[in-house]
Structure formats: structure tokens, C-alpha cells
PDB file of N, CA, C and O in Angstrom:
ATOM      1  N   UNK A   1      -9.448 -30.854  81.321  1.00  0.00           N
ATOM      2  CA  UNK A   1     -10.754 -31.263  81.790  1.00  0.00           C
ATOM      3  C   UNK A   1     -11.682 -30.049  81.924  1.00  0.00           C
ATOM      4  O   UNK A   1     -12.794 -29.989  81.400  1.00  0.00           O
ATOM      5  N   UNK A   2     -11.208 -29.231  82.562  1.00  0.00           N
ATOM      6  CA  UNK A   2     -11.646 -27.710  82.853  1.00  0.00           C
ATOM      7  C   UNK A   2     -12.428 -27.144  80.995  1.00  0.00           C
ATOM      8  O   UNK A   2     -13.582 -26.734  80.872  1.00  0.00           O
ATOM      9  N   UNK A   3     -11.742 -27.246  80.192  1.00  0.00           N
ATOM     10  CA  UNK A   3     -11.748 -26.709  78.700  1.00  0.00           C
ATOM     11  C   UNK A   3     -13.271 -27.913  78.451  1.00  0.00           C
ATOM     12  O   UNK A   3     -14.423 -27.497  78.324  1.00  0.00           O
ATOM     13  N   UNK A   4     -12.977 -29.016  78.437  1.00  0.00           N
ATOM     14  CA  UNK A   4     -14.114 -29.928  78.146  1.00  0.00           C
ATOM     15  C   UNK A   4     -15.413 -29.262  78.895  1.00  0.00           C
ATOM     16  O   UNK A   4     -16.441 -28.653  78.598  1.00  0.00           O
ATOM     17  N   UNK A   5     -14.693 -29.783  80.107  1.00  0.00           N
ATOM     18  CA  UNK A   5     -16.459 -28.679  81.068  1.00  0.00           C
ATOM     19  C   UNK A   5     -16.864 -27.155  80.354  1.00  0.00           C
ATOM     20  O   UNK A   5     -17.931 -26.553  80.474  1.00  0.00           O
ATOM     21  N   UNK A   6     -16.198 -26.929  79.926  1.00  0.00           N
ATOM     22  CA  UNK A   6     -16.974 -25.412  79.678  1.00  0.00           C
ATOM     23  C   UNK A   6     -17.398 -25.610  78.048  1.00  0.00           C
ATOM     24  O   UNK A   6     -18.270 -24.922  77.517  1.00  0.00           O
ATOM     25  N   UNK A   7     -16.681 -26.603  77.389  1.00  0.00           N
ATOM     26  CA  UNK A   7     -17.230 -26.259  76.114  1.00  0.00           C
ATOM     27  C   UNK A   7     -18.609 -26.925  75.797  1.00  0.00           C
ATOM     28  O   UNK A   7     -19.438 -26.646  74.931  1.00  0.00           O
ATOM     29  N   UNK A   8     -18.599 -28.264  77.138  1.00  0.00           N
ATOM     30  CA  UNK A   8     -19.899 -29.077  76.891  1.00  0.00           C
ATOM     31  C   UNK A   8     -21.004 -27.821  77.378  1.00  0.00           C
ATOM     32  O   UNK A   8     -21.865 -27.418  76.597  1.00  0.00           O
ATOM     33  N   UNK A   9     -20.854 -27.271  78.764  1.00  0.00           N
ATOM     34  CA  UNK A   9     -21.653 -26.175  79.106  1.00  0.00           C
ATOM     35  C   UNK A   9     -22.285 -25.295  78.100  1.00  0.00           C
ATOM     36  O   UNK A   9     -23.477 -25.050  77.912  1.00  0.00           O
ATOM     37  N   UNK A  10     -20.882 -24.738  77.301  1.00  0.00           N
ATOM     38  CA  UNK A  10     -21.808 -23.975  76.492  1.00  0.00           C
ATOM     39  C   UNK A  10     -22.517 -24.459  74.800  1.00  0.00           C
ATOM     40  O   UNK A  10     -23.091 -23.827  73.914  1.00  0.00           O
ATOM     41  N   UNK A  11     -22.092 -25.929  74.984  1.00  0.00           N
ATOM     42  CA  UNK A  11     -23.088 -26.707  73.933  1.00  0.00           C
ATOM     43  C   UNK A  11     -24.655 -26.513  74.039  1.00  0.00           C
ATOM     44  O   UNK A  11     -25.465 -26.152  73.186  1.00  0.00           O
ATOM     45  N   UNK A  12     -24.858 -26.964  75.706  1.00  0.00           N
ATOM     46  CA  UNK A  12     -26.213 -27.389  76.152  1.00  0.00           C
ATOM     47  C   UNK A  12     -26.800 -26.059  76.291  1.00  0.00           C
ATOM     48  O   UNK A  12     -28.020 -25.974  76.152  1.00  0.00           O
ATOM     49  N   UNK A  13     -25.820 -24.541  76.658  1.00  0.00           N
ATOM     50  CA  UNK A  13     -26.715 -23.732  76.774  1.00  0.00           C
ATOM     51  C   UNK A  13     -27.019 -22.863  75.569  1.00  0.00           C
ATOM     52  O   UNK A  13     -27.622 -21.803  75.738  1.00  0.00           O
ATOM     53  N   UNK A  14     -26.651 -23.236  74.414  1.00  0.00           N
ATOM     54  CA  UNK A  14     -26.702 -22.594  73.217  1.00  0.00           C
ATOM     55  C   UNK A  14     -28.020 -23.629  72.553  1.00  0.00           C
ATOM     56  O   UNK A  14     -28.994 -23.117  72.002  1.00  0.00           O
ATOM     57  N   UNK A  15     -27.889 -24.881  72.683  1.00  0.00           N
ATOM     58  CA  UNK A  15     -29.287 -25.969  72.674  1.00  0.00           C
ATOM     59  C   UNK A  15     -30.350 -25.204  73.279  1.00  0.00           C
ATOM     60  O   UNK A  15     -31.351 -24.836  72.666  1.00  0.00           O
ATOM     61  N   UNK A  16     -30.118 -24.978  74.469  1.00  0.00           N
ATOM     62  CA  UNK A  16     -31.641 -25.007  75.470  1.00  0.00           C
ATOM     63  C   UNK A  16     -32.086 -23.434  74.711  1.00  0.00           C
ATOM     64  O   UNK A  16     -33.222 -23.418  74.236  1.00  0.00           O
ATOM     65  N   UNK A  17     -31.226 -22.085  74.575  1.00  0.00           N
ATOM     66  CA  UNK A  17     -31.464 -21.129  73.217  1.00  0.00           C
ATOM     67  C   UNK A  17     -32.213 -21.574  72.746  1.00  0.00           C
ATOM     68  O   UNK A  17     -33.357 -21.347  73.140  1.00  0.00           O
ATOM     69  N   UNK A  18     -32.007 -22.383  71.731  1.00  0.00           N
ATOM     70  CA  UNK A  18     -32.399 -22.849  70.147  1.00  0.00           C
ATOM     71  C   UNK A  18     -33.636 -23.634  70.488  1.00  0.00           C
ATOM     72  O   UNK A  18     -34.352 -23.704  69.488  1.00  0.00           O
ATOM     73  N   UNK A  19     -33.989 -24.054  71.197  1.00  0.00           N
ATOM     74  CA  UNK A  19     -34.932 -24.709  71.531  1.00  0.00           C
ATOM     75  C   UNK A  19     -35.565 -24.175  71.991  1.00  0.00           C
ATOM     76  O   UNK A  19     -36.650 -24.060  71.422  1.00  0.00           O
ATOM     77  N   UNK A  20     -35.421 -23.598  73.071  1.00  0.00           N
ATOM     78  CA  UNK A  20     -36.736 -22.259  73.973  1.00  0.00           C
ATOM     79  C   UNK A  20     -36.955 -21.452  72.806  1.00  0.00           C
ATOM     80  O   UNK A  20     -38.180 -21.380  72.717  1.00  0.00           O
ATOM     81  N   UNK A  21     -36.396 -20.754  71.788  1.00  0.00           N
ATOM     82  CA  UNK A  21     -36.747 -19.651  70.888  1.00  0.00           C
ATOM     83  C   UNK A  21     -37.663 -19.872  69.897  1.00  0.00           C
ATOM     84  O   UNK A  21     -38.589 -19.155  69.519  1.00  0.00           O
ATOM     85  N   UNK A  22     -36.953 -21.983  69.157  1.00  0.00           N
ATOM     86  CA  UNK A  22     -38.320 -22.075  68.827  1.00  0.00           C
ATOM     87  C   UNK A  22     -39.569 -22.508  68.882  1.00  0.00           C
ATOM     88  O   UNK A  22     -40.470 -22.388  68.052  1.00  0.00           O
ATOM     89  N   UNK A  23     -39.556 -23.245  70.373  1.00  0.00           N
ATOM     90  CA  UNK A  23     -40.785 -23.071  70.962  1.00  0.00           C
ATOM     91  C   UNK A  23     -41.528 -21.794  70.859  1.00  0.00           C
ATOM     92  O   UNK A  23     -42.722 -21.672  70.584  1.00  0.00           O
ATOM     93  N   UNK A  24     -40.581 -20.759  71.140  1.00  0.00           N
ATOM     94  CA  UNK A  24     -41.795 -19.699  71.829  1.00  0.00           C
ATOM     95  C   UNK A  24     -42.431 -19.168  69.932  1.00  0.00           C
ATOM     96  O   UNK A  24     -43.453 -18.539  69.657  1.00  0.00           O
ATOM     97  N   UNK A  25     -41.629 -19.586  69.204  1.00  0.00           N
ATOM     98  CA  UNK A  25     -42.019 -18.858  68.141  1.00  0.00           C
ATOM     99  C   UNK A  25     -43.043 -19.741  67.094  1.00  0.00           C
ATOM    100  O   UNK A  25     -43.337 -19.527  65.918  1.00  0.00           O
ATOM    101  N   UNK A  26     -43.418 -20.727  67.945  1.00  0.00           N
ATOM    102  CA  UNK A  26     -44.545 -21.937  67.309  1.00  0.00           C
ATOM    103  C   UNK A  26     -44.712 -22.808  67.038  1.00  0.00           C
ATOM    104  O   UNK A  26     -45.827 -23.292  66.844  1.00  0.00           O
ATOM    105  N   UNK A  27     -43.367 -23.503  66.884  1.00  0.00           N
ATOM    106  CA  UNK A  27     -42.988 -24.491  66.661  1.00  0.00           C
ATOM    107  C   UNK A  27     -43.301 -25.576  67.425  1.00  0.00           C
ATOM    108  O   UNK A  27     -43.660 -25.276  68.563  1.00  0.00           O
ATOM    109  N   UNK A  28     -43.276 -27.159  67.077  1.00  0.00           N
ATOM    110  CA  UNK A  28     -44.145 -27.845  67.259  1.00  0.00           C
ATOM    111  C   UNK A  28     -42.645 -28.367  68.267  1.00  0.00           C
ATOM    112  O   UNK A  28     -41.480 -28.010  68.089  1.00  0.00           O
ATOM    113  N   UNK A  29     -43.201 -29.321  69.336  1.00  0.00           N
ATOM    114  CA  UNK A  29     -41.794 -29.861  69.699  1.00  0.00           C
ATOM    115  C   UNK A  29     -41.472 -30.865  69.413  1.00  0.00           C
ATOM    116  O   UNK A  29     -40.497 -31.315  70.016  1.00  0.00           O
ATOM    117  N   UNK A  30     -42.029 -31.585  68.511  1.00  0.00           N
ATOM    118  CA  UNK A  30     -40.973 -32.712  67.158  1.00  0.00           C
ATOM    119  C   UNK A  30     -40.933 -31.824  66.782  1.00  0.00           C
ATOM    120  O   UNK A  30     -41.593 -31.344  67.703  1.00  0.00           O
ATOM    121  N   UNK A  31     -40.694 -30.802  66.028  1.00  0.00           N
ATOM    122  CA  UNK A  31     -40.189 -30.079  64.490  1.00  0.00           C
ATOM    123  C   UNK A  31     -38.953 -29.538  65.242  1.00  0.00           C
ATOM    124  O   UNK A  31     -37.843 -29.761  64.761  1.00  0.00           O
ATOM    125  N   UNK A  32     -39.117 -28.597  66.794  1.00  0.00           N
ATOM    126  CA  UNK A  32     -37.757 -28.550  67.173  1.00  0.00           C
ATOM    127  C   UNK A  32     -36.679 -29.224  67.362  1.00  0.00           C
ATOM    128  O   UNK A  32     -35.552 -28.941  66.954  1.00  0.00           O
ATOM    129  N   UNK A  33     -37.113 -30.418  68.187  1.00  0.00           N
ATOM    130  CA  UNK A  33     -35.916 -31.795  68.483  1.00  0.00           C
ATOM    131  C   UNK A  33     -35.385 -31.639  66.577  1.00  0.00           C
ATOM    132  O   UNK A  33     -34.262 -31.302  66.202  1.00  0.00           O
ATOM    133  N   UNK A  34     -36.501 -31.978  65.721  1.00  0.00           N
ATOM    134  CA  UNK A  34     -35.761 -32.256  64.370  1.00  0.00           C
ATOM    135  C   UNK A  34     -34.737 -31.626  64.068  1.00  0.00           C
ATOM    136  O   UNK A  34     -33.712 -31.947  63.466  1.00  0.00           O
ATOM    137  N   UNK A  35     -35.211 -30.375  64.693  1.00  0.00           N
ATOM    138  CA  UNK A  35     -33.966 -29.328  63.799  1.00  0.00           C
ATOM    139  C   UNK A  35     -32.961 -29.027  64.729  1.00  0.00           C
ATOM    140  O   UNK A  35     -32.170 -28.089  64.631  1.00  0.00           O
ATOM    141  N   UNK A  36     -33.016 -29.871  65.655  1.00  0.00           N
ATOM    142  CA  UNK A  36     -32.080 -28.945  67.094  1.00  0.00           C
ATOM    143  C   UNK A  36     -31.119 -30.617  66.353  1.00  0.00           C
ATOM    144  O   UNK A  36     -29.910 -30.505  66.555  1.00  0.00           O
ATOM    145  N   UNK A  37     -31.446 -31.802  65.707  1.00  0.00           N
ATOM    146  CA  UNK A  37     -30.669 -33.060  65.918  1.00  0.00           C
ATOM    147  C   UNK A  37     -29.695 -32.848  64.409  1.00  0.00           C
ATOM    148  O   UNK A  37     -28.539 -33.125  64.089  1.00  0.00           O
ATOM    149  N   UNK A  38     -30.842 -32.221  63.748  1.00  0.00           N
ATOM    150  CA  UNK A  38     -30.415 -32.435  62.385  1.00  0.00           C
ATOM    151  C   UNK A  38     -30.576 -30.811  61.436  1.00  0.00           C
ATOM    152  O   UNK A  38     -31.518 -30.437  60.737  1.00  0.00           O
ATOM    153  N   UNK A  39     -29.672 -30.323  61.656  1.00  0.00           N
ATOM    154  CA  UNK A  39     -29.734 -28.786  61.195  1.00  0.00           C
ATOM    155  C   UNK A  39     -29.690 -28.356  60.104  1.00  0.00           C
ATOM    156  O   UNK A  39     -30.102 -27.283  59.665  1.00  0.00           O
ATOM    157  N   UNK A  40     -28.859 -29.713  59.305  1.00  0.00           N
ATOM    158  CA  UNK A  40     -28.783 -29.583  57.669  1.00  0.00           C
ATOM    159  C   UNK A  40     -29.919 -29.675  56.781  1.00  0.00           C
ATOM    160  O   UNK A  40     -29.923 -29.562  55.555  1.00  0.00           O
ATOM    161  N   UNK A  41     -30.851 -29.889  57.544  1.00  0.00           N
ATOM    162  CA  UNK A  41     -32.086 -29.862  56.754  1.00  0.00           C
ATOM    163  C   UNK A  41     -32.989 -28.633  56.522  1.00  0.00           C
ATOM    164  O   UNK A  41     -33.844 -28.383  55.672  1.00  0.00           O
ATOM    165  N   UNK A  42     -32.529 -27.996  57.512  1.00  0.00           N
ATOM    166  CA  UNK A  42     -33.348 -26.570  57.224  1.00  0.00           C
ATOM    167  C   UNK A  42     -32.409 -25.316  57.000  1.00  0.00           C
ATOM    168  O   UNK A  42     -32.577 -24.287  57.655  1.00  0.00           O
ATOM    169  N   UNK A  43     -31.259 -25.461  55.899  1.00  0.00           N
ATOM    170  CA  UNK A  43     -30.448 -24.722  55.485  1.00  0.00           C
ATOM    171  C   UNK A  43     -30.851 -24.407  54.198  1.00  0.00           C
ATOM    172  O   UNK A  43     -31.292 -25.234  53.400  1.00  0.00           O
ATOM    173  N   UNK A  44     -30.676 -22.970  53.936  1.00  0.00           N
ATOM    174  CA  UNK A  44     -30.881 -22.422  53.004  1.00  0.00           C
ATOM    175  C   UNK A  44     -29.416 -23.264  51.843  1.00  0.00           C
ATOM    176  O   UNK A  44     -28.405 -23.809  52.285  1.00  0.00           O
ATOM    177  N   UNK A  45     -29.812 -23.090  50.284  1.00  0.00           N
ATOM    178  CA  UNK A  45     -28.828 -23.002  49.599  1.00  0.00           C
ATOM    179  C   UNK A  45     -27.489 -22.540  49.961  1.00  0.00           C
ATOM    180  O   UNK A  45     -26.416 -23.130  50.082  1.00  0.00           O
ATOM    181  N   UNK A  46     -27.985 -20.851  50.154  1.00  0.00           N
ATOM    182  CA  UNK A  46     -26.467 -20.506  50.367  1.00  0.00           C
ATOM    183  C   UNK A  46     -25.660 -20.166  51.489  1.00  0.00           C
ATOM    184  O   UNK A  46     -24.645 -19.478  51.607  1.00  0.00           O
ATOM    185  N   UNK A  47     -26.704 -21.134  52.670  1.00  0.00           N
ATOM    186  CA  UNK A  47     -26.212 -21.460  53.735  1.00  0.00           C
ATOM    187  C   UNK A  47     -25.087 -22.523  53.683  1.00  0.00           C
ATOM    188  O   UNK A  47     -24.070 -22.550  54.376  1.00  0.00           O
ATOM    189  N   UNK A  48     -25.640 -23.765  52.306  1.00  0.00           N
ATOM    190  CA  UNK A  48     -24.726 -24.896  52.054  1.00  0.00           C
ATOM    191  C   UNK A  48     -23.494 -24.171  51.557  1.00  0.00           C
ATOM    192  O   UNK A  48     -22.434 -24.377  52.148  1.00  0.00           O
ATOM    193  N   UNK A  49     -23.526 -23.472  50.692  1.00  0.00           N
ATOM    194  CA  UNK A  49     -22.168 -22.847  49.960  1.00  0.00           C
ATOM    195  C   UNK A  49     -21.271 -22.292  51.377  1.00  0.00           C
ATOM    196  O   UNK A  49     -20.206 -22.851  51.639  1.00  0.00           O
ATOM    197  N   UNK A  50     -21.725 -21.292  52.154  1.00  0.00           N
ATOM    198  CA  UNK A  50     -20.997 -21.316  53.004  1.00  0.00           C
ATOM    199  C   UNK A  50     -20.357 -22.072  54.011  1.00  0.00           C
ATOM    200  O   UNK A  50     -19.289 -21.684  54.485  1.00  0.00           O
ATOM    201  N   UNK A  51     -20.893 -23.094  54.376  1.00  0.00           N
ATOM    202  CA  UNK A  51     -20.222 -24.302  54.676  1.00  0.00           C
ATOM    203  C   UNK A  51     -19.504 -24.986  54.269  1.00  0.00           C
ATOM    204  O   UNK A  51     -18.718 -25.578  55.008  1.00  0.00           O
ATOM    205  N   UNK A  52     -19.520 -25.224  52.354  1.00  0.00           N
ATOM    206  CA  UNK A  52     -18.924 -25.419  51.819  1.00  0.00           C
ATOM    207  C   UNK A  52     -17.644 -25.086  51.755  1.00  0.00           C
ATOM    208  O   UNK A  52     -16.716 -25.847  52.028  1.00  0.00           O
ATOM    209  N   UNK A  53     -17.513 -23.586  51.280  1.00  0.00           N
ATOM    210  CA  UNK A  53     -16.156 -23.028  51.367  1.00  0.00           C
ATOM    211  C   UNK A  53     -15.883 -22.839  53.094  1.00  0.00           C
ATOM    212  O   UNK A  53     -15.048 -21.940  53.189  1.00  0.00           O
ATOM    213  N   UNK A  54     -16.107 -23.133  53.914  1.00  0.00           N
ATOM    214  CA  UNK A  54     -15.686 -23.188  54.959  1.00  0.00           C
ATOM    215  C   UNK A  54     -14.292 -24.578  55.200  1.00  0.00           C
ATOM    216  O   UNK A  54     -13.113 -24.653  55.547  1.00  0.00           O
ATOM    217  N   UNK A  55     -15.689 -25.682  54.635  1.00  0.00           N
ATOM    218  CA  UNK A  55     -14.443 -27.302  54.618  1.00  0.00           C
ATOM    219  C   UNK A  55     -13.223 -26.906  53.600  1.00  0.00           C
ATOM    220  O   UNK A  55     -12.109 -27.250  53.994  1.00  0.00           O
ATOM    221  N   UNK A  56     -13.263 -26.487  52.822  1.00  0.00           N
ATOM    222  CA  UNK A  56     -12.527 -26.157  51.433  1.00  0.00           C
ATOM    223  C   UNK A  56     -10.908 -25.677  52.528  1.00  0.00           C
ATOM    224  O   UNK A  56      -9.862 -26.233  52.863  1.00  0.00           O
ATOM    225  N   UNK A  57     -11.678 -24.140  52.766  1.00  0.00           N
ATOM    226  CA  UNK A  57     -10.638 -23.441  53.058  1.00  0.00           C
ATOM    227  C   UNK A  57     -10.106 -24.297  54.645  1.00  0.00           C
ATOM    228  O   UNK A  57      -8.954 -24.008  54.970  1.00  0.00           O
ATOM    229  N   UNK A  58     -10.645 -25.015  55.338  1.00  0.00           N
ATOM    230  CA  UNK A  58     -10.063 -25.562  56.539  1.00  0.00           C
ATOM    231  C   UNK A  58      -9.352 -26.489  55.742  1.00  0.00           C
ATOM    232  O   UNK A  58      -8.135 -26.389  55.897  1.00  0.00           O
ATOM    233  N   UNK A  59      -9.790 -27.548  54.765  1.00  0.00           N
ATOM    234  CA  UNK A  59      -9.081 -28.446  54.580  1.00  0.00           C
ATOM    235  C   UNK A  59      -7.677 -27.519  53.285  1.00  0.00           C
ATOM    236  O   UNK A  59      -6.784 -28.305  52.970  1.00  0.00           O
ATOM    237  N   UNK A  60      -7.561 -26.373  52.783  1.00  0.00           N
ATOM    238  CA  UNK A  60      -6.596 -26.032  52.365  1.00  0.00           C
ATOM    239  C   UNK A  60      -5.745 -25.447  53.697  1.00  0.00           C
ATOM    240  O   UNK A  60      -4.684 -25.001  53.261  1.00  0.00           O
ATOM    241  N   UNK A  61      -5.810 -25.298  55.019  1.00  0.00           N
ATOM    242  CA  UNK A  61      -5.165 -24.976  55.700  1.00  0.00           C
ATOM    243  C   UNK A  61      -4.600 -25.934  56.222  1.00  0.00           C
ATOM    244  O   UNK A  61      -3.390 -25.927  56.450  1.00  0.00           O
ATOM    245  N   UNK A  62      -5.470 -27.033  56.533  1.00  0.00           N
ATOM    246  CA  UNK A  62      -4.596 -28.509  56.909  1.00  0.00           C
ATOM    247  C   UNK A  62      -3.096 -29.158  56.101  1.00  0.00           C
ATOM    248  O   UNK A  62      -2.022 -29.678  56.405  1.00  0.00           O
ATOM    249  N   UNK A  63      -4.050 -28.617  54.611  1.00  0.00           N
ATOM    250  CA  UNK A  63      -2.819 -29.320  53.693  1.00  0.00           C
ATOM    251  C   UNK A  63      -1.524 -28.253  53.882  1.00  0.00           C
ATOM    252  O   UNK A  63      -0.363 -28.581  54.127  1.00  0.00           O
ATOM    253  N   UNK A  64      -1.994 -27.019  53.717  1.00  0.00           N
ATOM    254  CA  UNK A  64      -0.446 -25.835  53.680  1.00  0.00           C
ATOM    255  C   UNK A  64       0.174 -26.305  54.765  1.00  0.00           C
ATOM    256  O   UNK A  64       1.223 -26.834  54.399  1.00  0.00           O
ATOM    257  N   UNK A  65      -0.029 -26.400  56.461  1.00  0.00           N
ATOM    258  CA  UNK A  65       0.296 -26.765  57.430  1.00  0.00           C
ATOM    259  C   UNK A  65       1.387 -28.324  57.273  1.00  0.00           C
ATOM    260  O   UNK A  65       2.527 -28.565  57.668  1.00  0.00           O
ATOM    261  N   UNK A  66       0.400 -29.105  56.533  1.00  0.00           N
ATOM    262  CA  UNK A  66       1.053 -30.443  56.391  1.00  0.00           C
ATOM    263  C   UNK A  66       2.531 -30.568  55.745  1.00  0.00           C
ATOM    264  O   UNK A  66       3.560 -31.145  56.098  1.00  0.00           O
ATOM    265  N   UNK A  67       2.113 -29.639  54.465  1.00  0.00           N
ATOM    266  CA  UNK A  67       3.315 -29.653  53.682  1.00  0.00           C
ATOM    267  C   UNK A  67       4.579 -28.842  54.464  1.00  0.00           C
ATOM    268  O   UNK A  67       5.697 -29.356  54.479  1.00  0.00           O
ATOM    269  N   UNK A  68       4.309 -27.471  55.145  1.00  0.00           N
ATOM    270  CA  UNK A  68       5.333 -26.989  55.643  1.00  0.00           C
ATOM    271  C   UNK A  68       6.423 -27.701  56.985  1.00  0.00           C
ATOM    272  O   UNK A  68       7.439 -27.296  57.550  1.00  0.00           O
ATOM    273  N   UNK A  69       5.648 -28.832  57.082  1.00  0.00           N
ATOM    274  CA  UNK A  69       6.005 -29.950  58.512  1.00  0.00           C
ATOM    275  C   UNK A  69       6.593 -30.578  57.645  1.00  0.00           C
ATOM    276  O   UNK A  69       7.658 -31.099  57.978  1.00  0.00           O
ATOM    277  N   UNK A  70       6.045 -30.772  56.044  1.00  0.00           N
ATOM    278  CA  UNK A  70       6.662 -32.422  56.063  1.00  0.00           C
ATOM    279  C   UNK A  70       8.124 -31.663  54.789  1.00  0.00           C
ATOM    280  O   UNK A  70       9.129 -32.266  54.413  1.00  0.00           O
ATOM    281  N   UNK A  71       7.733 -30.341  54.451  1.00  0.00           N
ATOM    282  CA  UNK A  71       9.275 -29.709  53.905  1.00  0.00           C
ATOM    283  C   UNK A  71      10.385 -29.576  54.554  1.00  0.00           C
ATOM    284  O   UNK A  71      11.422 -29.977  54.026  1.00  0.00           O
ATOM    285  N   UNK A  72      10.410 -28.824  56.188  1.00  0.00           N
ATOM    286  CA  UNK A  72      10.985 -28.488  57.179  1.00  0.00           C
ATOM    287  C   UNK A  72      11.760 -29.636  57.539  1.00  0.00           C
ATOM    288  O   UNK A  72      12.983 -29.595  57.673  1.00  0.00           O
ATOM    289  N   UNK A  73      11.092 -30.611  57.688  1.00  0.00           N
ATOM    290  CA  UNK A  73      11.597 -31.994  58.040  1.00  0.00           C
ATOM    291  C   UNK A  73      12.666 -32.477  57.042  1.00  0.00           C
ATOM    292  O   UNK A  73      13.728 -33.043  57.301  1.00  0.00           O
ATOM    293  N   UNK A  74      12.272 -32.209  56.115  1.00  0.00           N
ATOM    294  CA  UNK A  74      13.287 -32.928  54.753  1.00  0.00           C
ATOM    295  C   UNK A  74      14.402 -32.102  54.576  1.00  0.00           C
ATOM    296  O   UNK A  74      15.307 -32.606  53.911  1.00  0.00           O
ATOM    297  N   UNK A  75      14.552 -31.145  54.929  1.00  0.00           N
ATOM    298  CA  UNK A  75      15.546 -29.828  54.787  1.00  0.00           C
ATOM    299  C   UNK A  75      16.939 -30.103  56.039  1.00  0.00           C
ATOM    300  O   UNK A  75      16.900 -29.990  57.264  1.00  0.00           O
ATOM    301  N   UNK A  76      17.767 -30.382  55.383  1.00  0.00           N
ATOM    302  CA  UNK A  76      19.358 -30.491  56.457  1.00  0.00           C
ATOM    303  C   UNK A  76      19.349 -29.432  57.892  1.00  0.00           C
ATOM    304  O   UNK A  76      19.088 -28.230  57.952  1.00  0.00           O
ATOM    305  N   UNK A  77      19.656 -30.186  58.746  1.00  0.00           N
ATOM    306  CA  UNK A  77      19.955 -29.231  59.824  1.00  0.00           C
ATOM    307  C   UNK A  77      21.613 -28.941  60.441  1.00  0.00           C
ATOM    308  O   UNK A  77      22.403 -29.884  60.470  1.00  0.00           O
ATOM    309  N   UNK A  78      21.872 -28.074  60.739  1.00  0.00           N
ATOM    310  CA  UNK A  78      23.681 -28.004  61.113  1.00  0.00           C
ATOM    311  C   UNK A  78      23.890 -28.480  62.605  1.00  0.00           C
ATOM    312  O   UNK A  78      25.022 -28.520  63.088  1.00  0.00           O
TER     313      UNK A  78
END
């Protein structure tokens, strides 16, 4: 419960950041809510690529993980 409380904490205070900064820097406050709700829209190209290979390589770590559970398992024990 403790882990939940602190990670929501530092959701909202990394928000209220992103939001005070771009207020102060001109931004309209619909254009912030927009981008504070929906972030994928104001990503560069090779902002997407890095995200990209981000899912890639998480989801090749899921699978190595998977397979070494589901080899281990199949393998005789004494």
C-alpha cells in the first residue's frame, strides 16, 4: 500500500511539473491539459523510435524470461 502511495505521489507531482512549466512558458491551458492527457501527440519522430525499441526490447525480455520458466520446468529433477 505504502509503494502505491508513493508512486501515485510522485505521478501527481511530476504532472503539477509539467503543467506549471508549461504554463509559465505560454502555453495556453487547453494546449497543456492536451498534452499533459495525451503526450503522443507532441512527440518527435525519433522520440517514436525510441519508444519503439523500448516495447521491442521489454517485450524480448518477457519472452527470454518466459522461455527460461517454461524450459526449467520441462527439465527432470532428482
Amino acid at each position: 500500500m505504502k509503494i502505491l502511495f508513493v508512486t501515485m505521489l510522485l505521478a501527481v507531482s511530476v504532472l503539477a511539473v509539467i503543467i506549471s512549466l508549461d504554463l509559465i512558458m505560454g502555453v495556453s491551458f487547453s494546449g497543456v491539459i492536451w498534452k499533459a492527457i495525451n503526450p503522443f501527440r507532441v512527440m518527435e519522430p525519433s522520440e517514436y523510435t525510441v519508444v519503439f525499441m523500448f516495447i521491442i526490447f521489454l517485450g524480448i525480455y518477457f519472452l527470454k524470461t518466459y522461455l527460461n520458466k517454461k524450459s526449467s520446468n520441462n527439465s527432470p529433477t532428482k
